[in-house]
C-alpha positions in Angstrom: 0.0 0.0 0.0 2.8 2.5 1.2 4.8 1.3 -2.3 1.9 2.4 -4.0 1.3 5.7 -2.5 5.1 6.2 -2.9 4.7 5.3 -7.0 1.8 7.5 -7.2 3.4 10.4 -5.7 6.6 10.0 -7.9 4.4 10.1 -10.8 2.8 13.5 -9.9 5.6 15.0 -9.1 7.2 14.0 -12.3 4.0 15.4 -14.2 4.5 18.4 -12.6 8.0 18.8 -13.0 7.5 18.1 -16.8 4.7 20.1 -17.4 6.7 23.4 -15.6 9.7 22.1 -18.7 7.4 22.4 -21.1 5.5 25.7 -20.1 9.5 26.7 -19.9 10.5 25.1 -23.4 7.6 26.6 -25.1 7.9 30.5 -24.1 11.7 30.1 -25.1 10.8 28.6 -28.4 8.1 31.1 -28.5 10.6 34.2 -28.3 12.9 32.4 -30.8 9.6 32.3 -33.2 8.6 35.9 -32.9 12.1 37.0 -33.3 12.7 35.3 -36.8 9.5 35.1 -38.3 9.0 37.8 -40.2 11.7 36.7 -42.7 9.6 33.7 -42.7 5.8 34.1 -43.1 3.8 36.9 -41.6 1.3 34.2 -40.5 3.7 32.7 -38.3 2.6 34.8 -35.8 -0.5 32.9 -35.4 1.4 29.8 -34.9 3.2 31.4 -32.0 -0.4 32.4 -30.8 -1.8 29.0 -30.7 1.2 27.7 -29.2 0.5 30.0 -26.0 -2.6 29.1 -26.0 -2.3 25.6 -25.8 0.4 26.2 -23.1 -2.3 27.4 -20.7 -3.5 23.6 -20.5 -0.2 22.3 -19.0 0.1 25.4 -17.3 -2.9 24.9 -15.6 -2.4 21.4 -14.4 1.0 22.4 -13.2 -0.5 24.7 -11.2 -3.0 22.0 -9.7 -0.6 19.8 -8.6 2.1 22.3 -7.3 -0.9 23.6 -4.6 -2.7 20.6 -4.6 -5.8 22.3 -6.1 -8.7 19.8 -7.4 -11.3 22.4 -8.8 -13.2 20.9 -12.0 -14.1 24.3 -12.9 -10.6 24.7 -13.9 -9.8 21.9 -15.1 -12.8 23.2 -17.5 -11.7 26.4 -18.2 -8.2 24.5 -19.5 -10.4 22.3 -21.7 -11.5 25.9 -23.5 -7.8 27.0 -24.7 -7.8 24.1 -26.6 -10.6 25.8 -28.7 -8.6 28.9 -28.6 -5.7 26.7 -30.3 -7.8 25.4 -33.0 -8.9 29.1 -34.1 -5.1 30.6 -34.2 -3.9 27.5 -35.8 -6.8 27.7 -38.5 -5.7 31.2 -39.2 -2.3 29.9 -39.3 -3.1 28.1 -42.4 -5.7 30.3 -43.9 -4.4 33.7 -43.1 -1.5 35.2 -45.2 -1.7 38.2 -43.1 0.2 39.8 -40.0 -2.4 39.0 -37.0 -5.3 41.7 -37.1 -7.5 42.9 -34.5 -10.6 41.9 -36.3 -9.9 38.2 -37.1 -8.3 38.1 -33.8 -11.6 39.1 -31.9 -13.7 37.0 -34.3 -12.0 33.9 -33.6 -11.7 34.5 -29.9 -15.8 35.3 -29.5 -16.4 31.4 -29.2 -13.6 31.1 -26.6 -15.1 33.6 -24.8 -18.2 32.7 -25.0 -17.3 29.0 -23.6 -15.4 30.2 -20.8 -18.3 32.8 -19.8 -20.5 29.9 -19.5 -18.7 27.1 -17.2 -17.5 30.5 -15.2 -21.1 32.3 -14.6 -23.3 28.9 -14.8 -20.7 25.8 -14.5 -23.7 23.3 -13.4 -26.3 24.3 -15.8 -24.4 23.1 -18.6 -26.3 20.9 -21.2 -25.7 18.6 -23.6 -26.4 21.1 -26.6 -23.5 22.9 -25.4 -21.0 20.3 -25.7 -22.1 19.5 -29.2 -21.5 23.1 -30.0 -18.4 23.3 -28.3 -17.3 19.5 -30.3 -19.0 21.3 -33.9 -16.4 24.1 -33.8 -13.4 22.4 -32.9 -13.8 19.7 -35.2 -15.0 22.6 -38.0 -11.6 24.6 -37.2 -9.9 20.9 -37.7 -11.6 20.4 -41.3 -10.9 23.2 -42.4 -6.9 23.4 -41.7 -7.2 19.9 -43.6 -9.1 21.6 -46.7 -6.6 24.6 -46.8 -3.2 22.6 -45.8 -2.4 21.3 -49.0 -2.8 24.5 -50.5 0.3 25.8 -48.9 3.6 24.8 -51.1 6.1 27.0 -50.0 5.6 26.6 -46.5 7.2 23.5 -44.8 5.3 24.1 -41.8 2.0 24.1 -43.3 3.0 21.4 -45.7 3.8 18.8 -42.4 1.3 15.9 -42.8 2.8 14.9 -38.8 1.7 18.4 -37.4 -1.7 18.0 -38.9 -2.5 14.8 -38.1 -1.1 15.4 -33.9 -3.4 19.4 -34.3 -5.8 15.9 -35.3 -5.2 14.0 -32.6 -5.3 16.7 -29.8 -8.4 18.1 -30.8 -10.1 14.3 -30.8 -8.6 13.0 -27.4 -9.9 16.4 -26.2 -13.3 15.7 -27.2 -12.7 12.1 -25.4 -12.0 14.2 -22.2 -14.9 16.3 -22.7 -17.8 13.1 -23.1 -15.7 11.1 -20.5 -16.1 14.4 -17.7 -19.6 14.3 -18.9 -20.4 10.9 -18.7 -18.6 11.1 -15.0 -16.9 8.2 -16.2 -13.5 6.8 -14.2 -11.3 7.2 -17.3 -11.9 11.4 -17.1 -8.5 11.7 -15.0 -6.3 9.1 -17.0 -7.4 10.8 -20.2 -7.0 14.0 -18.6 -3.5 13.2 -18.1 -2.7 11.7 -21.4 -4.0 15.1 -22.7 -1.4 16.9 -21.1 1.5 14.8 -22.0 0.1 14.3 -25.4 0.4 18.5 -25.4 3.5 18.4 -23.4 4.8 16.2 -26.4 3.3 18.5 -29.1 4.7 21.8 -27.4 8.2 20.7 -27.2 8.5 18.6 -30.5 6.5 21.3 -32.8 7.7 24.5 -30.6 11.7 23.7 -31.3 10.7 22.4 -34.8 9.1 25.5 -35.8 11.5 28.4 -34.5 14.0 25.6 -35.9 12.9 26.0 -39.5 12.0 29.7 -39.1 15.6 30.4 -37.9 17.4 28.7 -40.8 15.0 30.8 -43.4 16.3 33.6 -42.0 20.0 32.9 -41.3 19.7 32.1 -45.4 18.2 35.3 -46.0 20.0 38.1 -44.3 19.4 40.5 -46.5 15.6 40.3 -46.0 13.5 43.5 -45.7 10.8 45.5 -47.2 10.3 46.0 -50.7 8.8 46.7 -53.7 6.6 44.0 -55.4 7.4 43.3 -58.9 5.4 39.7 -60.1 5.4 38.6 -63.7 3.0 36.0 -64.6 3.2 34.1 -67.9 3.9 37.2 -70.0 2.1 40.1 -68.3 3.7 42.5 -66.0 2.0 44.3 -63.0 3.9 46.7 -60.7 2.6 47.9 -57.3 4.4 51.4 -56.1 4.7 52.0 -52.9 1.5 53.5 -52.3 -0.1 50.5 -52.6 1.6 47.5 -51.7 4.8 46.8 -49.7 5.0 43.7 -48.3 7.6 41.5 -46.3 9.4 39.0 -48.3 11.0 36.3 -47.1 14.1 35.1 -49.5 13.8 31.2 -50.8 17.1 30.9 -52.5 20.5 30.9 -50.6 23.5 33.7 -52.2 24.9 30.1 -53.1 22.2 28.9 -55.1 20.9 32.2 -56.4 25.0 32.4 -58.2 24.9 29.4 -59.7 21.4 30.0 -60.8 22.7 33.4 -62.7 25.3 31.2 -64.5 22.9 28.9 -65.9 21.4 31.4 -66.7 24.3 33.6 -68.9 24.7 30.5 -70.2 21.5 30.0 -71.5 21.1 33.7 -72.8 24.5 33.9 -74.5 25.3 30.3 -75.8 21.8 29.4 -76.5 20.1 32.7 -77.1 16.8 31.8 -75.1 16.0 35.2 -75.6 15.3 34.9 -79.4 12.3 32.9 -78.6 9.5 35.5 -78.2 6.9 33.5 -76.6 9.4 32.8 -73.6 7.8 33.2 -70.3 9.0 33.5 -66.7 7.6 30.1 -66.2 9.3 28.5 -68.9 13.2 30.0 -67.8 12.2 28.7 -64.3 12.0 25.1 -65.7 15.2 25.5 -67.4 17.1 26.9 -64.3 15.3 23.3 -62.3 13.1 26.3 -59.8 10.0 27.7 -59.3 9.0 30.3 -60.8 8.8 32.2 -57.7 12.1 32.0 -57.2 13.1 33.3 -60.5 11.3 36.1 -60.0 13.1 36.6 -56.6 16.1 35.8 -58.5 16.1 38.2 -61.0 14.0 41.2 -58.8 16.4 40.2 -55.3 19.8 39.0 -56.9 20.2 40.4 -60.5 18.3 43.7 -59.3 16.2 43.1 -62.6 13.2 42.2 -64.3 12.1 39.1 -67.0 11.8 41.3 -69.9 13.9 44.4 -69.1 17.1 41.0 -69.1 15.5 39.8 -72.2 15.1 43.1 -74.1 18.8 44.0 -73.0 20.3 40.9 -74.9 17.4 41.2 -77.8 18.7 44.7 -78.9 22.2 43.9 -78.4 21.6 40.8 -80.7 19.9 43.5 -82.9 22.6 46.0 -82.7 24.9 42.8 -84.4 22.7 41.9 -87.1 22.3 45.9 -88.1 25.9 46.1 -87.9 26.2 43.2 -90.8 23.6 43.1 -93.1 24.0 46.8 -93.5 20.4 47.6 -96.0 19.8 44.1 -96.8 17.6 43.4 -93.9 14.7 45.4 -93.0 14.1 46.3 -89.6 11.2 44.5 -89.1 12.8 41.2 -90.0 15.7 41.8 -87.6 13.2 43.0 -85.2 11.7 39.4 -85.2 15.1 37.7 -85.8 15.8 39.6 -82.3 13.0 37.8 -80.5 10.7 41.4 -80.6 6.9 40.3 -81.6 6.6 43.3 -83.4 8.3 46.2 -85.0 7.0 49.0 -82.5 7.7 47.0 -79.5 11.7 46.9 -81.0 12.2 50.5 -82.1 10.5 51.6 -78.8 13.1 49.4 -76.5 15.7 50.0 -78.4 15.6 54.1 -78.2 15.0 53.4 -74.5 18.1 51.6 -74.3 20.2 53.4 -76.6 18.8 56.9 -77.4 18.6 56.8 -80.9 16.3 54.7 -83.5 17.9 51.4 -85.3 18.2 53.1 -89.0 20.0 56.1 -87.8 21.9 53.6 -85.2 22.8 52.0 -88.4 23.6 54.8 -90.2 25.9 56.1 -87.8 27.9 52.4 -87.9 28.2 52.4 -91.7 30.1 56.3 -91.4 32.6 55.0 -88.8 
């Protein structure tokens, strides 16, 4: 009997003890996440958000068994910052925005509302609410499935392991929540496995986060606010600075990003990609073996250009050779398309932008000297 009490006792203390590492673990990774992530993904904040929130559950418990308190009322109010996880993690994966007053206090309204209730009337709950309280969590849970996949740049988001643990919190929580109802004896062994099961997540998914979030920005230095330049498949649209300035977080390394811009000379000068006038950003990006993102950002970050101001740059000097040697026998417009221009306008117009002057008179000038 005495052995027993003995085990027992070691094993709350040791629950304690880890719960007070975790809670410790967590805020550390916590500081590490909101001091990185903005060279990551301004969403990240809500990751950090949902990773407090869930801390309040071991928290909690720790607390309990430091001063030996055994109030279900709190162990109820715990059970709510689970639903306060599911909404910042949902807006983790949905959001592509810093965090904003208004989604903040949207999301938060059923949490409040929960916590409201088992505070001002914790024995008058009904059934009803519970199925509310299971229809949101498991709504916030279906839809960070639906919008997961979505998300290709982001190895966070991306993480089939985080999903399915967000998973299998949120269900062994609902098992807690229909055991305490049901006043069955398995409410305090589940109760525990909750927070270990949390414990686990915290510490694996905390140091794993501000782990990845670190390295993106120890690759990317240089990250700051700019300008947004984005070329889709052949159109151009530019945002000044009035309208749009955003936080970009760099995906390509100084290492990568130069041997990128030698594939790339080489493709422009040995195999004139440039004469190809349907070329689009999309189509170079397959040649380099990268997304097409990350041409842009090499080209707008790393060559401090754009797709067609590189490709009009080695059109009109491939121009400029071809006026130089066939002298009259070629007309414009044929070396205009030989070039890689789609038109005759479109050439004179880049090339007096580049070199002041029109190509006959260029020509001209050549043939006197």
């Amino acid at each position: 009997m005495k052995l027993a009490k003995s085990t027992l006792f070691m094993w709350i203390e040791l629950q304690r003890e880890f719960y007070l590492v975790c809670c410790v673990l967590t805020l550390f990774c916590t500081g590490l996440m909101l001091k990185y992530e903005k060279s990551f993904e301004e969403s990240a904040h809500y990751l950090s958000l949902a990773n407090l929130a869930l801390m309040l559950t071991p928290l909690i418990s720790y607390v309990q068994l430091k001063f030996n308190i055994h109030a279900p009322l709190i162990s109820q109010i715990a059970n709510c910052c689970i639903l306060l996880f599911c909404a910042f993690t949902y807006l983790f994966y949905c959001s592509k925005t810093p965090p904003r007053v208004k989604d903040l206090a949207l999301h938060c309204t059923p949490f409040v509302f929960f916590l409201s209730v088992k505070v001002i009337g914790f024995h008058t709950q009904t059934e009803l609410m519970y199925i509310i309280y299971f229809g949101l969590m498991f709504s916030y849970v279906t839809s960070i499935w639906q919008h997961a996949p979505k998300s290709s740049s982001n190895p966070l988001k991306r993480s089939k392991l985080l999903l399915i643990t967000i998973t299998y919190l949120v269900a062994l929580n609902g098992l807690v929540a229909v055991s305490y109802l049901s006043q069955s004896s398995w409410t305090y062994p589940l109760w525990s496995l909750l927070n270990i099961s949390i414990c686990c997540y915290l510490m694996t998914f905390s140091f794993y986060a501000a782990y990845r979030i670190n390295q993106v920005s120890k690759q990317n230095p240089q990250s700051r606010t700019k300008h947004i330049i984005t070329e889709d498949f052949g159109t151009q649209s530019y945002y000044s600075e009035d309208v749009i300035v955003k936080q970009r977080a760099f995906q390509l390394s100084d290492s990568v990003a130069k041997d990128c811009i030698e594939k790339m000379h080489h493709l422009l000068k040995k195999e004139q990609l440039f004469l190809d006038n349907q070329l689009t950003l999309g189509q170079l990006a397959i040649r380099l073996d990268i997304t097409q993102h990350q041409a842009s950002e090499l080209l707008n970050e790393h060559m401090h250009t754009s797709f067609y101001t590189l490709l009009n740059e080695h059109r009109v000097k491939h121009a400029c050779q071809l006026l130089m040697h066939s002298k009259n026998k070629a007309s414009i417009t044929q070396i205009a398309l030989d070039s890689g221009f789609n038109n005759k306008s479109s050439f004179y117009n880049e090339f007096k932008k580049q070199l002041g002057t029109t190509p006959n008179k260029w020509r001209l000038a050549r043939q006197e000297h």
